[in-house]
C-alpha positions as CSV (number, residue, x, y, z in Angstrom):
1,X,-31.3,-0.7,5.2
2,X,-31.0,-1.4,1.5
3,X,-34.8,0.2,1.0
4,X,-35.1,3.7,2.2
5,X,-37.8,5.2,-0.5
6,X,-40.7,4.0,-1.7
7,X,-42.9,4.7,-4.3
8,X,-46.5,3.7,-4.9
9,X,-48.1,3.8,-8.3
10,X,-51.8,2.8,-8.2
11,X,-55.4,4.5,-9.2
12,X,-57.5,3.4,-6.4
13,X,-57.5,5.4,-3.5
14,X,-57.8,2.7,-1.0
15,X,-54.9,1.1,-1.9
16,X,-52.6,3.8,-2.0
17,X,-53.8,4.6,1.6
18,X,-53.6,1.2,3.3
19,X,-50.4,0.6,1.4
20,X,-48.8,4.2,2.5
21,X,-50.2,3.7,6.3
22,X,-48.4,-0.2,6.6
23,X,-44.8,1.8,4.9
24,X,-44.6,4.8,7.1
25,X,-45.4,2.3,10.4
26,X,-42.7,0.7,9.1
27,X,-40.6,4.1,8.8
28,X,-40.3,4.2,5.2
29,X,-40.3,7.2,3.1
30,X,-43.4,7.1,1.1
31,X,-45.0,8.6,-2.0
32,X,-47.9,8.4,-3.7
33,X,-48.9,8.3,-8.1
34,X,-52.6,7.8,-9.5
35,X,-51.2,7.6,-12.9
36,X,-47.9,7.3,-15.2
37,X,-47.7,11.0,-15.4
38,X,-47.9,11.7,-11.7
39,X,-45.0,8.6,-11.2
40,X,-42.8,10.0,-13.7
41,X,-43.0,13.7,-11.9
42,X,-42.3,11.7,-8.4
43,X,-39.4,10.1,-10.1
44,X,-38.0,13.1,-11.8
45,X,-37.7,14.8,-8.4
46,X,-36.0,12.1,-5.9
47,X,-34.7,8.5,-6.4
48,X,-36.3,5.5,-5.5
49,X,-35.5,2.2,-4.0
50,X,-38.8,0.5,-4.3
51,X,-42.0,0.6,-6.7
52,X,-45.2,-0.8,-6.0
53,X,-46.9,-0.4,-9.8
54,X,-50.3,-0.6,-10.9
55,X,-50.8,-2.6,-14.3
56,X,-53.5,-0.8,-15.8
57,X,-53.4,2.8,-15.1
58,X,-55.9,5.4,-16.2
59,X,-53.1,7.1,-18.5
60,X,-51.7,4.0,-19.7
61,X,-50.3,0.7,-19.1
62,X,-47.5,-0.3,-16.0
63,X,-45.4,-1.7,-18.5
64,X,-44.7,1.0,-20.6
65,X,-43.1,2.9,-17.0
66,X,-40.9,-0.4,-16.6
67,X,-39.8,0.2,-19.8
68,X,-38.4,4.0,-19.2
69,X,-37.2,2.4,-15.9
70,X,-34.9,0.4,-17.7
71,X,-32.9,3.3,-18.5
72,X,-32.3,5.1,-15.3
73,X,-29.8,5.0,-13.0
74,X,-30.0,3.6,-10.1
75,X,-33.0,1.3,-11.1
76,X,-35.3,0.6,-8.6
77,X,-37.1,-2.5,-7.4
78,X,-39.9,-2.8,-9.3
79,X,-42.9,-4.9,-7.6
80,X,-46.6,-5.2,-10.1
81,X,-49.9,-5.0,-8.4
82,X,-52.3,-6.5,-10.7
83,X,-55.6,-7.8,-11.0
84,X,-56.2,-10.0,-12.9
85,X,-52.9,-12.2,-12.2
86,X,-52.4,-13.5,-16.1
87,X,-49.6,-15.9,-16.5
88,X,-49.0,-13.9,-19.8
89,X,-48.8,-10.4,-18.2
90,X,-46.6,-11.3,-15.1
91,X,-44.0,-13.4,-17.1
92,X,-44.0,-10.4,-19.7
93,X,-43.5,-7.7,-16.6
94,X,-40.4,-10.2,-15.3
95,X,-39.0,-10.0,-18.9
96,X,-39.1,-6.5,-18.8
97,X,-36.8,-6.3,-15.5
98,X,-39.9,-6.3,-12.6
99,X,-38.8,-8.2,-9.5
100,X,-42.1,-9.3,-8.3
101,X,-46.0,-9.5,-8.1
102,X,-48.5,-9.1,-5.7
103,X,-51.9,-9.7,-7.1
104,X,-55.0,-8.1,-5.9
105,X,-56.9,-8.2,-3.4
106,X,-53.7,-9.2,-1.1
107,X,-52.7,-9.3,2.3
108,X,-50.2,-6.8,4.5
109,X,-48.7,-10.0,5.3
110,X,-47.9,-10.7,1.8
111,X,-46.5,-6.9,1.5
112,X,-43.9,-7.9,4.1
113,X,-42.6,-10.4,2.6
114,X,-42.4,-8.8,-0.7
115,X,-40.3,-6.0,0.9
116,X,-38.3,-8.6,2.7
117,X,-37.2,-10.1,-0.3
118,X,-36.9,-7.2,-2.3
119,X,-34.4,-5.3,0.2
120,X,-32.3,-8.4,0.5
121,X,-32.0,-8.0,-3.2
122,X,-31.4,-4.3,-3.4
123,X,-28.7,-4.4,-0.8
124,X,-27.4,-7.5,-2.7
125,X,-27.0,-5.5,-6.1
126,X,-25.2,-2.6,-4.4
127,X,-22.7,-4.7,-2.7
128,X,-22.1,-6.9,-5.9
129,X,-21.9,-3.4,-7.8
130,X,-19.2,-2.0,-4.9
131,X,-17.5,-5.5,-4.9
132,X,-16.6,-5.2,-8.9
133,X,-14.4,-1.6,-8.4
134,X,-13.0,-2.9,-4.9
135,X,-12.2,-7.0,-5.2
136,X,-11.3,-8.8,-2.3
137,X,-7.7,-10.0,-2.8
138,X,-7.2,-14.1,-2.8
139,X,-3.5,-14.1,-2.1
140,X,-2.2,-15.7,1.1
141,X,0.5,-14.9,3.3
142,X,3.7,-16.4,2.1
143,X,6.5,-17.7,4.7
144,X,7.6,-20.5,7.1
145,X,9.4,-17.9,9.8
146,X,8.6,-18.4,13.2
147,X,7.0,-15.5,13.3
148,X,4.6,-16.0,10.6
149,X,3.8,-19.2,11.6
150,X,2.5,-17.7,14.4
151,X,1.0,-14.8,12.6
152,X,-1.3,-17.4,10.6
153,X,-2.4,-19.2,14.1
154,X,-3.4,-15.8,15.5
155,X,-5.4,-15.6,12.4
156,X,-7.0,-18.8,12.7
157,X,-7.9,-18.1,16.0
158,X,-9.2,-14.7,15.9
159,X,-11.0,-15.4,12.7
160,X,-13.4,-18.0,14.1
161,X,-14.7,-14.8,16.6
162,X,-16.4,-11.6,16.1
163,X,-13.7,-9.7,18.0
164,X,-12.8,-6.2,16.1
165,X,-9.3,-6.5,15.1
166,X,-6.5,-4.0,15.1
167,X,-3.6,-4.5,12.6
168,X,-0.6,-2.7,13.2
169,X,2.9,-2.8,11.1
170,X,4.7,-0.6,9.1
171,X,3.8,0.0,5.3
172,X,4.6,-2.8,2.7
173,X,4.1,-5.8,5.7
174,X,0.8,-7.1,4.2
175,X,-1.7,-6.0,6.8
176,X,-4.4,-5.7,4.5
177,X,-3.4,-9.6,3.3
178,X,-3.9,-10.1,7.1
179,X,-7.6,-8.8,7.1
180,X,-8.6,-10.5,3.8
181,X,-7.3,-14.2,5.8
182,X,-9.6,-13.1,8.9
183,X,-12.1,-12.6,6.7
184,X,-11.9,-15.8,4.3
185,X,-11.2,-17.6,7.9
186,X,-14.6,-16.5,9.3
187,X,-17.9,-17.2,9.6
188,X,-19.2,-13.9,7.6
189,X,-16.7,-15.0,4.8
190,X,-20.2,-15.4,2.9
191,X,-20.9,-11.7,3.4
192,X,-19.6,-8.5,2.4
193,X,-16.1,-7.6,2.8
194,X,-15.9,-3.8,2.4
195,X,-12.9,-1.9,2.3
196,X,-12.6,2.0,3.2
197,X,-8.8,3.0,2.6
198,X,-9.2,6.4,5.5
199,X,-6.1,7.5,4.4
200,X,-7.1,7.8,0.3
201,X,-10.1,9.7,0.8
202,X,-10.7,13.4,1.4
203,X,-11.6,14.5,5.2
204,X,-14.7,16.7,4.2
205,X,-15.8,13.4,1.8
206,X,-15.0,10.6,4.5
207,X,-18.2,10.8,6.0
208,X,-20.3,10.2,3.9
209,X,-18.5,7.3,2.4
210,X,-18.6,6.0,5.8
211,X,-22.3,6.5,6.6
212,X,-23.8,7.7,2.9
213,X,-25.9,10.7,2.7
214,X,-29.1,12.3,1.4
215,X,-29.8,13.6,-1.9
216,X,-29.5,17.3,-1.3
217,X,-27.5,17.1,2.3
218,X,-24.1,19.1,0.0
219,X,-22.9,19.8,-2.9
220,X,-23.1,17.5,-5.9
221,X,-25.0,15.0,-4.0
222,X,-27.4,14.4,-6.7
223,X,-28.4,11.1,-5.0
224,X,-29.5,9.3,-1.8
225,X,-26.3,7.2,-1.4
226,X,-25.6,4.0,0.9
227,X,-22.0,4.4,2.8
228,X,-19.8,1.5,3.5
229,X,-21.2,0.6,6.9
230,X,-24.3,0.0,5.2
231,X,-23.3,-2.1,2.5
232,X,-21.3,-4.1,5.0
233,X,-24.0,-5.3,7.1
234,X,-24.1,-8.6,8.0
235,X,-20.3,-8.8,6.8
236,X,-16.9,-7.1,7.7
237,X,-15.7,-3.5,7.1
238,X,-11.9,-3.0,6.8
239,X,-10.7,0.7,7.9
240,X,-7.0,0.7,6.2
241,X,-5.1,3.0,7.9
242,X,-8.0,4.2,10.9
243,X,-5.2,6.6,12.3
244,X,-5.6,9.2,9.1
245,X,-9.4,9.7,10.6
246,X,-10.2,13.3,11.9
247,X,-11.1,13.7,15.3
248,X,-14.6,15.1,14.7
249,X,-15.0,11.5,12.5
250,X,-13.6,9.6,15.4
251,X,-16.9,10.6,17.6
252,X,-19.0,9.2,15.2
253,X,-17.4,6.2,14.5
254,X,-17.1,5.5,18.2
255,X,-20.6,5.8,18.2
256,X,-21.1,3.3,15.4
257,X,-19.0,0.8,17.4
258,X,-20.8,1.0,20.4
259,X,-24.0,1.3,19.3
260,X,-24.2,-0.6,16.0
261,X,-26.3,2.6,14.6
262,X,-25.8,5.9,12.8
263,X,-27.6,8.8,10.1
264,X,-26.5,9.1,6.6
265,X,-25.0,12.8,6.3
266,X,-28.1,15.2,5.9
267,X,-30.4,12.6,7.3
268,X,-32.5,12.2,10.8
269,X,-33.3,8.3,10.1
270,X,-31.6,5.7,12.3
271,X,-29.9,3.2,10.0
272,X,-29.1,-0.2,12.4
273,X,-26.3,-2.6,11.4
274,X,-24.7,-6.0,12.7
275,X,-20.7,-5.3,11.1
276,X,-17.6,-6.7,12.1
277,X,-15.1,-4.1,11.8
278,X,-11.1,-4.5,11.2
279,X,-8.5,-1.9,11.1
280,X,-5.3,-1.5,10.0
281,X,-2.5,1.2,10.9
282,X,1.1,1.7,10.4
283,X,1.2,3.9,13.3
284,X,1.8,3.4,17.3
285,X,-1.8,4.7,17.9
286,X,-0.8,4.8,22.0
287,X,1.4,7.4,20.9
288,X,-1.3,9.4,18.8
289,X,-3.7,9.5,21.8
290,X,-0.9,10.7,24.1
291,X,-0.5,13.2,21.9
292,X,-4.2,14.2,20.9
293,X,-4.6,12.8,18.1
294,X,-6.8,9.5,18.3
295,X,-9.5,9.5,21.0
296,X,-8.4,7.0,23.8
297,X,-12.0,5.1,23.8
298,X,-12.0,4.8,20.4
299,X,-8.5,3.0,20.5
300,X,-9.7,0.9,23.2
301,X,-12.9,-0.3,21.1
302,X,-10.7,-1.1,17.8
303,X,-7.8,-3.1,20.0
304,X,-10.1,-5.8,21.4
305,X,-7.5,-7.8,19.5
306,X,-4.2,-6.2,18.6
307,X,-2.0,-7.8,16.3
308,X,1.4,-6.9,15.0
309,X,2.6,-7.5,11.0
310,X,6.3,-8.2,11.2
311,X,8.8,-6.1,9.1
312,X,10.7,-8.3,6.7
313,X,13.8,-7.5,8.5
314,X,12.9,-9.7,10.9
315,X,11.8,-12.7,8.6
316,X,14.6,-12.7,6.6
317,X,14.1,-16.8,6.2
318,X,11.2,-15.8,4.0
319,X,13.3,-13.5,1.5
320,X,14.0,-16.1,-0.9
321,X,10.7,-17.9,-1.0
322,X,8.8,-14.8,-1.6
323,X,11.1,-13.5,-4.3
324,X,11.0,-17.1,-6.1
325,X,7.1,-16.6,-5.6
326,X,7.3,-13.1,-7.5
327,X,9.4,-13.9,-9.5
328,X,7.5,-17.2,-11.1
329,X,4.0,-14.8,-10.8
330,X,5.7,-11.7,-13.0
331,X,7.3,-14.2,-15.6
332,X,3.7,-15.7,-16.3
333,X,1.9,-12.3,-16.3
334,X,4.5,-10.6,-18.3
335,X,5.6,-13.5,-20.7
336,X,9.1,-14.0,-19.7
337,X,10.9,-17.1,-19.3
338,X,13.4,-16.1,-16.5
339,X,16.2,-18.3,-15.4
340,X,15.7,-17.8,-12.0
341,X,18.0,-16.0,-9.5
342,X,21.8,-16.6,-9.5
343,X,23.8,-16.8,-6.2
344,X,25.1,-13.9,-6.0
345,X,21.6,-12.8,-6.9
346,X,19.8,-14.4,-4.1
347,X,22.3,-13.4,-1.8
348,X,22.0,-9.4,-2.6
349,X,18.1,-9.8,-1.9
350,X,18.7,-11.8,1.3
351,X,21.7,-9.1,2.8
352,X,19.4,-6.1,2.2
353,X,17.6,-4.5,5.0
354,X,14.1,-4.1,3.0
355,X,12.5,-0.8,4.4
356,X,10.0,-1.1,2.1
357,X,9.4,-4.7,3.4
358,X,7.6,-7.1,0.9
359,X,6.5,-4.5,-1.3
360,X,9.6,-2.7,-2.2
361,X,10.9,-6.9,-2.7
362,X,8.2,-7.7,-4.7
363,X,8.7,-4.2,-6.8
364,X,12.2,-5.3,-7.7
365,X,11.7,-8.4,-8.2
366,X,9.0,-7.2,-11.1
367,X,11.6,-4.8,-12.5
368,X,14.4,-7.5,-12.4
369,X,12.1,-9.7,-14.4
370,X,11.3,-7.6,-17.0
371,X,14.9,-6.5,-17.6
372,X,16.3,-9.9,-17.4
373,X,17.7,-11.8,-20.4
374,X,15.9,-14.9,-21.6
375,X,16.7,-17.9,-19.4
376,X,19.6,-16.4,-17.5
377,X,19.7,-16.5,-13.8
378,X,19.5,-12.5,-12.6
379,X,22.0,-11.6,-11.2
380,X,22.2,-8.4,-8.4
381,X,23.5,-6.0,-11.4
382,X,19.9,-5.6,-12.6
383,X,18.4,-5.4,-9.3
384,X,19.4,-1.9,-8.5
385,X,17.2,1.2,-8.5
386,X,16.3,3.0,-11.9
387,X,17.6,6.5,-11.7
388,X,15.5,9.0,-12.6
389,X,16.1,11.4,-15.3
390,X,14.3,14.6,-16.8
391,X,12.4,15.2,-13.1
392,X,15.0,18.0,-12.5
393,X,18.0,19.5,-13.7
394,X,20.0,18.2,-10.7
395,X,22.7,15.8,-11.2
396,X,21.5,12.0,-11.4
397,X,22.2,9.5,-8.7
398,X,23.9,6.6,-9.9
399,X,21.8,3.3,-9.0
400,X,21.8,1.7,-6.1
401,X,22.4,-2.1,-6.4
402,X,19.8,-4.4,-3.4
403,X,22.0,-5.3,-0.8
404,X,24.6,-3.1,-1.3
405,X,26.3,-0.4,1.4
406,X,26.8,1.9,-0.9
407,X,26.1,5.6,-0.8
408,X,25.0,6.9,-4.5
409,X,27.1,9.9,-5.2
410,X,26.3,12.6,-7.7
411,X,28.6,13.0,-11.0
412,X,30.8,15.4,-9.8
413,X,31.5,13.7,-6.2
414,X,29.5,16.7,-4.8
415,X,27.1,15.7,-1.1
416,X,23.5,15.8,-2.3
417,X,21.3,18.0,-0.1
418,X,19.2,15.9,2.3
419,X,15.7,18.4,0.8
420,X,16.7,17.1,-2.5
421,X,17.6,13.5,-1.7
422,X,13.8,13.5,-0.3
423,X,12.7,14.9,-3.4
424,X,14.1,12.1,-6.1
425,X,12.7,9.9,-3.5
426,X,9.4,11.1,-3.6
427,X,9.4,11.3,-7.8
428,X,10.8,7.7,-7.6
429,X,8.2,6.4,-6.1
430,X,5.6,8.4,-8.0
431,X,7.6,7.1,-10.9
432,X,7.5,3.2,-9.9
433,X,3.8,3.8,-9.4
434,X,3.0,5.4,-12.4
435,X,1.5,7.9,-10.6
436,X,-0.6,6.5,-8.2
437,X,-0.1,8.9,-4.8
438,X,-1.5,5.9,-2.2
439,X,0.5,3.5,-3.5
440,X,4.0,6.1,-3.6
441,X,3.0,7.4,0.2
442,X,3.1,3.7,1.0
443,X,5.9,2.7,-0.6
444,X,7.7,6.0,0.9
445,X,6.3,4.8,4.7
446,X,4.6,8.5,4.7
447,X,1.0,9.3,4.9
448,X,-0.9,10.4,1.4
449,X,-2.0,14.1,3.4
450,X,2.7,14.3,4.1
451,X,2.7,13.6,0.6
452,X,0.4,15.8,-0.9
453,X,2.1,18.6,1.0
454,X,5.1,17.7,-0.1
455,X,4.1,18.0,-3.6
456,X,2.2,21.5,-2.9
457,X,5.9,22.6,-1.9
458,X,7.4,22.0,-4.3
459,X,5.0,23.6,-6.7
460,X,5.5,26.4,-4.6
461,X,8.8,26.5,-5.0
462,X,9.6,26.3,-8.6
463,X,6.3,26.1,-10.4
464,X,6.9,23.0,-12.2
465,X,3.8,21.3,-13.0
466,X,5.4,18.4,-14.0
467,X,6.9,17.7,-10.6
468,X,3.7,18.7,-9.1
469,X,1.2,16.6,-10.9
């Protein structure tokens, strides 16, 4: 529900009463203002959604409340109750930012439809808002290997239902390119498409970005706040990576799936949605719940329809189309006027084995383009990995060139530990990601939590805060 709280700003009693009794029947939170004073106490001590304002107010005038408005955070809906019903006054109110006007005496229908078209807005400006830090992707899945070919009819298929959706494959694959083509493909492509990456988000925060909470329900929640399910209804809600949810989360979301209905944390109202979900994972989740860790029934309600990302190991037909696809993409956002790939080139990306599947590709095929030389075909010299210096005083490995069988040996011809051939890994990939822990624990086929732990070790171990930042 995009209103939840509503406030009602007028000086004669009557209204306020008929107007509270037709909100709380229709189980809103309601409060009450006889004058700008009053309102502005209301406001100071909880958020609202809605605000159904008096224009002439024994204190002052409506307007000059719209005005303040104008500088909170988040604003609410602001809907004028007024007498008279003066072009002049309503079209100066709408400058000011009010979303509607009802104009006395008026009916309950009216009210309805009001609140009908004012929640449809709300919910619209959250999603938009959500939308702008989390865009849906437009790319499209890139191949002509049997096995994408049959990839994209699954997709076509699938995409014309409602059916929830489990993606499977390991990291780098494209799963989530898979949900955004199920998505575009449907019939909610209109609608919402949120995204809730499980394993990039705290366990004790998960919840509420799931289900939102109440202002007050912990610490630092200053705010009522809608969760992802909420701002998703009517659309689709992608759960990248659903295997990374706690158990105690897994009951709740069950619930959600079954039901179509849930609480926002610290809350007691039922909040009702109509959301398609999709899910992604990178793990055999049969093997999780024979081991405990993901709830049978759960797994059961998510794999209506399972579908399987292939590796790029086994679509090696679509090596050299997606590297000339990355290739022509980086030389246009980077300014470069590459030569293309020579031969021998080509060949080096097509004979390696590509555990990082199409991301680790398209990450060398970035870092091949920017070292390239002006209109020269690359060649699989520059295609090897950057070694990476000043991390630790161990000796460096030597580069490893794509496609070669090649072991990288340290300077002196000594065995590198395996503990600290993990290690460089792990700083490579932080490295190549400037940082970014998701993106590294994907890159590195390890969850962000194995990652993080990793990182607390070996802060642990030498108190280097370099190598643990």
């Amino acid at each position: 529900m995009a209103l939840d709280r509503i406030l009602i700003v007028d000086d004669t009693p009557i209204i306020r009463k008929s107007l509270e009794e037709r909100l709380r029947g229709k189980r809103y939170a309601v409060s009450t203002a006889a004058s700008i004073v009053e309102a502005e106490k209301r406001l100071a001590a909880n958020s609202h959604d809605l605000i159904f304002l008096d224009m002439e107010l024994p204190d002052g005038d409506g307007r000059e409340l719209i005005d303040r408005l104008s500088h909170t955070e988040p604003r609410p809906v602001v809907v004028m109750l007024t007498a008279n019903g003066s072009v002049e006054s309503v079209v100066e109110c709408m400058r000011m930012g009010a979303f509607d006007y009802v104009q006395k005496p008026f009916s309950m229908p009216q009210i309805d439809m009001v609140l009908k078209k004012a929640a449809e807005f709300q919910r619209a400006v959250k999603v938009t808002d959500f939308l702008n830090r989390d865009s849906i992707s437009q790319r499209v899945i890139i191949g002509q290997s049997p096995v994408i070919v049959q990839l994209r009819d699954l997709i076509h298929r699938v995409a014309r239902t409602n059916a929830t959706v489990m993606i499977s494959g390991e990291n780098g694959t494209g799963k989530e390119l898979v949900a955004n083509d199920i998505f575009l493909n449907s019939q909610r492509a209109g609608k919402p498409f949120i995204k809730v990456n499980c394993a990039a988000i705290s366990e004790t925060l998960i919840e509420s970005e799931f289900f939102g909470h109440e202002k007050g329900s912990f610490t630092g929640a200053t705010d009522q706040r809608d969760g992802r399910f909420e701002l998703a209804d009517g659309g689709t809600i992608l759960l990248d990576e659903v295997s990374e949810i706690s158990l105690s989360l897994q009951a709740k979301l069950l619930r959600v799936l079954q039901e179509r209905e849930f609480e926002r944390v610290g809350g007691n109202k039922t909040i009702k949605v109509d959301v398609r979900v999709l899910a992604t994972t990178n793990r055999d989740l049969l093997k999780s719940v024979e081991k405990g860790e993901f709830r049978q029934d759960l797994y059961y309600r998510l794999n209506v329809f399972p579908m399987r990302v292939p590796p790029l190991r086994d679509r090696v037909g679509d090596v050299e189309v997606l590297a000339t696809h990355f290739l022509e993409k980086f030389s246009r956002e980077h300014g470069i006027k590459c030569g293309g790939f020579s031969d021998a080139g080509m060949a080096s990306l097509v004979g390696h084995n590509w555990p990082g599947n199409v991301r680790e590709l398209q990450n060398v095929v970035e870092r091949a383009a920017i070292l390239a030389e002006e209109g020269k075909p690359i060649g699989p010299e520059i295609m090897g990995g950057t070694p990476v210096s000043a991390i630790t005083a161990s000796p460096k490995i030597a580069p490893v060139v794509v496609g070669s069988t090649s072991v990288p040996e340290t300077s002196s011809g000594a065995v590198v530990p395996l503990h600290e051939l993990e290690k460089r890994a792990i700083f490579d990939a932080l490295e190549k990601t400037n940082g970014n822990r998701t993106q590294a624990a994907e890159l590195l086929g390890i969850s962000i939590r194995t990652l993080r732990n990793k990182l607390a070790e070996y802060r642990v171990q030498n108190g280097d805060k370099e190598e643990a930042a």
